[in-house]
N, C-alpha and C positions, 0 to 999 in steps of 0.2 A: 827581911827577905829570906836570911836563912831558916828562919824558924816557921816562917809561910812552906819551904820545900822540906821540912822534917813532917809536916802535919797531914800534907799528904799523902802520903803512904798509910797513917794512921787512920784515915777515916773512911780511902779503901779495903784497909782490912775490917772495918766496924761493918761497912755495909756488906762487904762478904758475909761477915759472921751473922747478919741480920737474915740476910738470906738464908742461908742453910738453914738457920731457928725454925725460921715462918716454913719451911719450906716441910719439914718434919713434924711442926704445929698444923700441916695441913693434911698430911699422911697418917697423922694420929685420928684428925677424923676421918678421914675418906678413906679408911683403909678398907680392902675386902674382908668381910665376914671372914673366919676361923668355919673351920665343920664344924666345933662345937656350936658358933653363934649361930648356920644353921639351921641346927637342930634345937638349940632353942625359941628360934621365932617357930619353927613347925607348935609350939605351945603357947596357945593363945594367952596365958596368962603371964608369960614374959617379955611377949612382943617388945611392948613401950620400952621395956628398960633393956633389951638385946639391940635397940636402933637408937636409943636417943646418946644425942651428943651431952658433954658436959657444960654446952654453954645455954644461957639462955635470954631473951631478948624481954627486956623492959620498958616498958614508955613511959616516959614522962606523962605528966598530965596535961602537961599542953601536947604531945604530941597526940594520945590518945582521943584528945579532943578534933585532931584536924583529920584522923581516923576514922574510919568505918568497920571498925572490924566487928564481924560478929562470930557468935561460935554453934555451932552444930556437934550432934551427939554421933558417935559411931553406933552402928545398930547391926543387928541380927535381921537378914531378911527370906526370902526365898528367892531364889536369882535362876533363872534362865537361861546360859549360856547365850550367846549370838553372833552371828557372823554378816559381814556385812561386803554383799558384793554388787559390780558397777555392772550397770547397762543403760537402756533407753525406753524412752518410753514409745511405744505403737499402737496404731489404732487396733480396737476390737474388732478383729479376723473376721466375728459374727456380722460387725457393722460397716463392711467396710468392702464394699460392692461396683465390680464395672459389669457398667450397661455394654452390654455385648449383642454384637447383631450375629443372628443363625442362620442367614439366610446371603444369598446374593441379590445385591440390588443399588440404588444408589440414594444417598444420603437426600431428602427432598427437604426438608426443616429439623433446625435445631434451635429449642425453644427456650432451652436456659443457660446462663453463663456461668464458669468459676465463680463460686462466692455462694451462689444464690442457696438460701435455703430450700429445700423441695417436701413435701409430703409423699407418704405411701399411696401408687395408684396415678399420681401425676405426671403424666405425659413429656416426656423430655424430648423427643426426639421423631421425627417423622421418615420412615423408609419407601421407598416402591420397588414391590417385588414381584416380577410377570409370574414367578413359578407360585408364592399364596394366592395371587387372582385365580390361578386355574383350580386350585383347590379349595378356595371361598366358593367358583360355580359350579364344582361339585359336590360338596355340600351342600345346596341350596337342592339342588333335584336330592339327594337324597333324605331332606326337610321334605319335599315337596311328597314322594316316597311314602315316607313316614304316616306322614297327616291323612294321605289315600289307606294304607295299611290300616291306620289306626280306624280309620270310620268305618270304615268296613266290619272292623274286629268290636267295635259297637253293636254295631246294627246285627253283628250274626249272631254275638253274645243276647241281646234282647229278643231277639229272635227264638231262641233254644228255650230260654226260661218262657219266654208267652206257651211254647209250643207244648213244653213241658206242664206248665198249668192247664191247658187246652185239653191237652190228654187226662188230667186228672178229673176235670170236669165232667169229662164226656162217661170216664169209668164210674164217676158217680151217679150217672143217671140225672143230670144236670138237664132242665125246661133251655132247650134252645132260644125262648127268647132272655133267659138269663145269661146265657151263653155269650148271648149278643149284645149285651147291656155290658155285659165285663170287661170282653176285650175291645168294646168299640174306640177305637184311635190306636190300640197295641199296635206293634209289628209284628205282623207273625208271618209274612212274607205268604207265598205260594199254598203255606198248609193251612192254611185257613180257609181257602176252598175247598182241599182236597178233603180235609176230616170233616168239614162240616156236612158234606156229601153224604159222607159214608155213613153220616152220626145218624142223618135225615133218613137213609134208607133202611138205617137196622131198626131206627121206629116206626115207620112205618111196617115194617115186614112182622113187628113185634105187634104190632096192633091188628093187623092182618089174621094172622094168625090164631090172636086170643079171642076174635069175632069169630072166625069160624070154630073154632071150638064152641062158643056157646051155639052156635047153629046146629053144630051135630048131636050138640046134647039134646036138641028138641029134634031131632029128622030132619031139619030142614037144607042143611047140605050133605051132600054124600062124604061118605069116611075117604076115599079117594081125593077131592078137595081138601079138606080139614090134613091130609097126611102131604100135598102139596103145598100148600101155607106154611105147614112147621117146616117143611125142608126150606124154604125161601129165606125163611125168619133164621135158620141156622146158618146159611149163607151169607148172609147180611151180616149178622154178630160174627163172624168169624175174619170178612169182608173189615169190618169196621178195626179188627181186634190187629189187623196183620198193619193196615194203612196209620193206626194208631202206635204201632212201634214201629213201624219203617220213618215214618216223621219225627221220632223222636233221637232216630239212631241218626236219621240224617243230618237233623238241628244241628247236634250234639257236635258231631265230624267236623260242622261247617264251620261251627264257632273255635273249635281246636285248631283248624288251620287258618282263621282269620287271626287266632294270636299268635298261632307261629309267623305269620309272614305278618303279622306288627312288632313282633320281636327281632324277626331278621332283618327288617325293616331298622329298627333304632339301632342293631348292631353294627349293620352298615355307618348308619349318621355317625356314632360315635368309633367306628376306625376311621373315618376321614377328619372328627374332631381332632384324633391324637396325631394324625400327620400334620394338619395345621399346625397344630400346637408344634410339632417338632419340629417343624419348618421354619415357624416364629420366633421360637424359642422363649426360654420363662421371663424376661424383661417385656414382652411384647406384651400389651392389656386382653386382656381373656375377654375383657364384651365386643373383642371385634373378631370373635370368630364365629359370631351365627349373624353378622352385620348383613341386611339384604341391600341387593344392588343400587337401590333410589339413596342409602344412606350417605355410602361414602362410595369412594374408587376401591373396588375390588382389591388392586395390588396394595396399598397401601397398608402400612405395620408401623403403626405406633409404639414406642416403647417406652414403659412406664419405670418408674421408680420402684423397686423393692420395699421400700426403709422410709422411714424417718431420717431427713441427715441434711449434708451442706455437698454441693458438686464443688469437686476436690479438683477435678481433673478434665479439660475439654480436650479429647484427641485428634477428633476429624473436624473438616469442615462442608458446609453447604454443599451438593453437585459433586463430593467425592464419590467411588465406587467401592462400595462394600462387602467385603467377602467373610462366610460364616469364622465365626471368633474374632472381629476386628472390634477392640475398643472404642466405643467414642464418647462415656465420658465415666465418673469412677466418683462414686455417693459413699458418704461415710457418716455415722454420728460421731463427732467430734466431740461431744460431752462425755464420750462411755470411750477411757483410753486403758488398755494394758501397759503393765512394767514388765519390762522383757529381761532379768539379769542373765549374767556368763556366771555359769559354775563348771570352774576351772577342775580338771583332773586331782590336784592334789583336795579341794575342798566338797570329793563327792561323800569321803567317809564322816565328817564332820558334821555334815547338813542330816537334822533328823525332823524335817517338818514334813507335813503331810498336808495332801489338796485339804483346803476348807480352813487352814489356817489361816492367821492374820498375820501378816508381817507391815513393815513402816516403812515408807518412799518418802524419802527428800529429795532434792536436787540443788543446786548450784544456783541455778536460774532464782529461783527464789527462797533467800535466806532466812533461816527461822520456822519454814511452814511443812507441815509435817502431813505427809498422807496416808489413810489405812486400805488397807488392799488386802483382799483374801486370795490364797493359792490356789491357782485352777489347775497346774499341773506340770511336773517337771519331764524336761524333755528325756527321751533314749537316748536319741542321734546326737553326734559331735557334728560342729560347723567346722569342716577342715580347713579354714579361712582362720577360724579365730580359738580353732584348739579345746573349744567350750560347747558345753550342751547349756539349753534355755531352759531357767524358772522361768514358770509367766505367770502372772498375779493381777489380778481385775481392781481398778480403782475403787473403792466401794464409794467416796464422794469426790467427783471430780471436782476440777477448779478452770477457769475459762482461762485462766494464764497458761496453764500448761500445755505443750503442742508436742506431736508425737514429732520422733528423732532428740528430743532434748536429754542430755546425761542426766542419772539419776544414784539414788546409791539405797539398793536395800537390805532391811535387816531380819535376816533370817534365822529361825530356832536354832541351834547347832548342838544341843546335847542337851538333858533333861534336867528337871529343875532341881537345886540344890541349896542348902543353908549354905550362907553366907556374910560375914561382915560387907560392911557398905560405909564409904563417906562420899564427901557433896566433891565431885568433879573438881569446884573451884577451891578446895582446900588443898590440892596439890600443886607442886610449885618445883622446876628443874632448877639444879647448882650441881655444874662437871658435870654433869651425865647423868645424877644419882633424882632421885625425887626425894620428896620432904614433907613433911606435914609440922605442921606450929601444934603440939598439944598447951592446953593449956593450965600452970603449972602454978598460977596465983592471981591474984589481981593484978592486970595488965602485965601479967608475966607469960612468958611464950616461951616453951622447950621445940627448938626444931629434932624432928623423929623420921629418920630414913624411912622409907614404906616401900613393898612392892606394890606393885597394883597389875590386877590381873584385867578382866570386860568394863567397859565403860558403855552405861546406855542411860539416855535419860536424865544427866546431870548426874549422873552417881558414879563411884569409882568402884568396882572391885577392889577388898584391903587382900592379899595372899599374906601381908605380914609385915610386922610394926606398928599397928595398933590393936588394939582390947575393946570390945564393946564397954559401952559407956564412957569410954574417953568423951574430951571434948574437944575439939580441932577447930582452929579459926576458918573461917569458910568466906570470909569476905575481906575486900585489902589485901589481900596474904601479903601481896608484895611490897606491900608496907613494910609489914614484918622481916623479911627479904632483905629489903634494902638495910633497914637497922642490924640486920647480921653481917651485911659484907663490911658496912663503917665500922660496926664493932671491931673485925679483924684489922682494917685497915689502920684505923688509930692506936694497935695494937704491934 
């Protein structure tokens, strides 16, 4: 008994002084770097031996056999800075459209539901609107308009050109019944009496004329005659000359104001087209705005689809009343989605990507699967909600899992590319705070090596310092290795 109460006081002083050892054996390695150490890992060719501890971890062969460990080589790379920041994902701004009505009136059919896929052009929705009926039935007279203008602006245009060859004819000296042979079935309206008239009188008066001339040349009509025949014959050609450009100036005049008023004519039809149109507004189908009355009901406005997409959204229903800008239903392609990130105040000097780049969207939702998106453009304005302005970035291949509002995380350029050491992500491994890497120092022999590590992308570690290219560092199991360090100390 007595020597039971002597012993202990001795073996709490042993475990005191156990402590203190172990405790100092632990300060020896985890001590902070010295300036000098440093400024020796700033020299890559010291790294290994400025970080590595004195001790080093061995396997047995049966342990290395229940092992996996494998090694990988530290390398020189080109590395890219990167920043990686949260947001959501939202539909494409471009595809992502509500059927809006422009008019007053009231809901008469609604043709498709939430869910439904729809095509571009396809009819979603049926309105009546007393104010487009009145402007469909004026439209229609100024159609009706038009079509008067226009024939008219034919027939006066054909008209000038017959008249105009009529006249060339006639100045040719053209046999009347070839005259008659040419234009027979033309249009030539009214002046095809009037010249032919005048054509007939200058030849005769010309015939006239050249007969009494041969008369006087024998005596047998007096010179008094013979000088009254040429004055007729000059009357006549003069007669024919005046009726032959007043028909020509006329034509001409008739057919210039048949196309102006077929022109003021269609300018008409097409300012009532644009009031329809504004009236209807651009969801409304364009073939029912020259619709005549037997087709459909006047007031009636269809409104079609924009897009390709799936109806997201159904706002009204049957029999409600409608006033211009009221929703009633909101089309989106849901295949084609944007990554919308926050770049926060402190990460705008950092970020040095530019539209057209490609950056990498993951998300939560689905682990392991990685998406590429190019940068369509980052925003000016701050969200005074969330303190942040938007990158937005276009998925370049969607995936049918993902739905717009789900968190996401992406990774952006952040400063330009640079040499670099590089090891495998999974060769690093936490003890107290510090990181580690197992170089490897023989067969199945492992020296653990303090490291900094700066970017992580990719399965790759930034090394800032602790290893040397060419090292070789276990990259699989680590923890293996791990664990054989802390029994080491413990049985220690």
């Amino acid at each position: 008994m007595k020597r039971s109460t002597m012993l202990a006081p001795l073996a709490l002083v042993a475990l005191i002084a156990a402590t203190v050892l172990w405790r100092q054996y632990q300060a020896t390695i985890h001590a902070p770097s010295s300036p000098a150490d440093k400024a020796a890992r700033d020299s890559e060719t010291s790294d290994s031996e400025a970080n590595a501890t004195d001790e080093t971890v061995v396997l047995t062969p049966g342990k290395a056999a229940r092992t996996d460990v494998k090694l990988e080589t530290v390398r020189r790379i080109e590395w890219r800075p990167r920043k990686n920041l949260s947001g959501r994902f939202t539909y494409d701004q471009d595809l992502h459209v509500a059927i809006k009505s422009a008019c007053d009136g009231v809901v008469a059919q609604l043709l498709v539901q939430p869910g439904d896929r729809v095509a571009k052009g396809q009819v979603l929705a049926v309105i009546r609107c007393p104010e487009v009926g009145g402007l469909r039935a004026e439209l229609q007279r100024a159609l009706a308009s038009q079509a008067i203008a226009d024939a008219q602006n034919s027939r006066d245009s054909d008209i000038a050109h017959g008249v105009e060859r009529l006249v060339s004819m006639i100045q040719d000296g053209s046999a009347p019944q070839q005259i008659d042979a040419t234009f027979r079935g033309a249009a030539l309206g009214a002046y095809r009496e009037g010249l032919m008239n005048a054509y007939s009188r200058a030849r005769l008066a010309e015939q006239l004329a050249e007969n009494s001339r041969r008369a006087a040349a024998t005596g047998a009509v007096a010179p008094s005659l013979q000088q009254q025949r040429e004055a007729e014959r000059d009357a006549a050609l003069a007669s024919l000359q005046s009726v032959c450009d007043q028909a020509n100036f006329d034509s001409q005049q008739a057919a210039r104001q048949a196309q102006a008023n077929a022109d003021d004519a269609a300018r008409k039809c097409e300012v009532v087209r644009q009031q329809l149109a504004s009236l209807m507004g651009p969801a409304a189908d364009p073939l029912m705005w020259e619709a005549s009355p037997g087709d459909m009901d006047l007031t009636e406005v269809r409104l079609a689809a924009p897009i390709d997409g799936t109806i997201e959204e159904r706002l009204l229903a049957a029999s409600e009343r409608v006033e211009p800008g009221d929703s009633l239903y909101v089309v989106a392609d849901a295949t084609r989605l944007w990554a919308v990130a926050d770049v926060r105040p402190g990460d705008w000097d950092a970020l040095q990507a530019e539209p057209g780049e490609h950056v990498e969207i993951t998300t939560p939702a689905l682990p392991g699967a990685s998406f590429d998106g190019q940068l369509l453009r980052i925003g000016r304005a701050v969200d005074p909600n969330t303190g942040a302005a938007s990158l937005i970035a276009a998925l370049i291949d969607s995936d049918a899992r993902l739905r717009p509002g789900l968190f996401l995380r992406m990774s952006v350029a952040a400063g330009p590319p640079r040499q670099t050491l590089v090891a495998p992500e999974s060769a690093i491994v936490m003890h107290e705070g510090r990181k580690f890497a197992f170089i490897a120092a023989g067969e199945l022999t492992f020296r653990p090596v303090v490291v900094e590590v700066g970017d992580v992308q990719h399965g790759q570690a930034e090394i800032l310092a602790g290893l040397t290219a060419g090292d070789s560092v276990a990259s699989s199991d680590v923890f293996a290795l791990k664990s054989e360090l802390l029994l080491a100390h413990e049985e220690e």
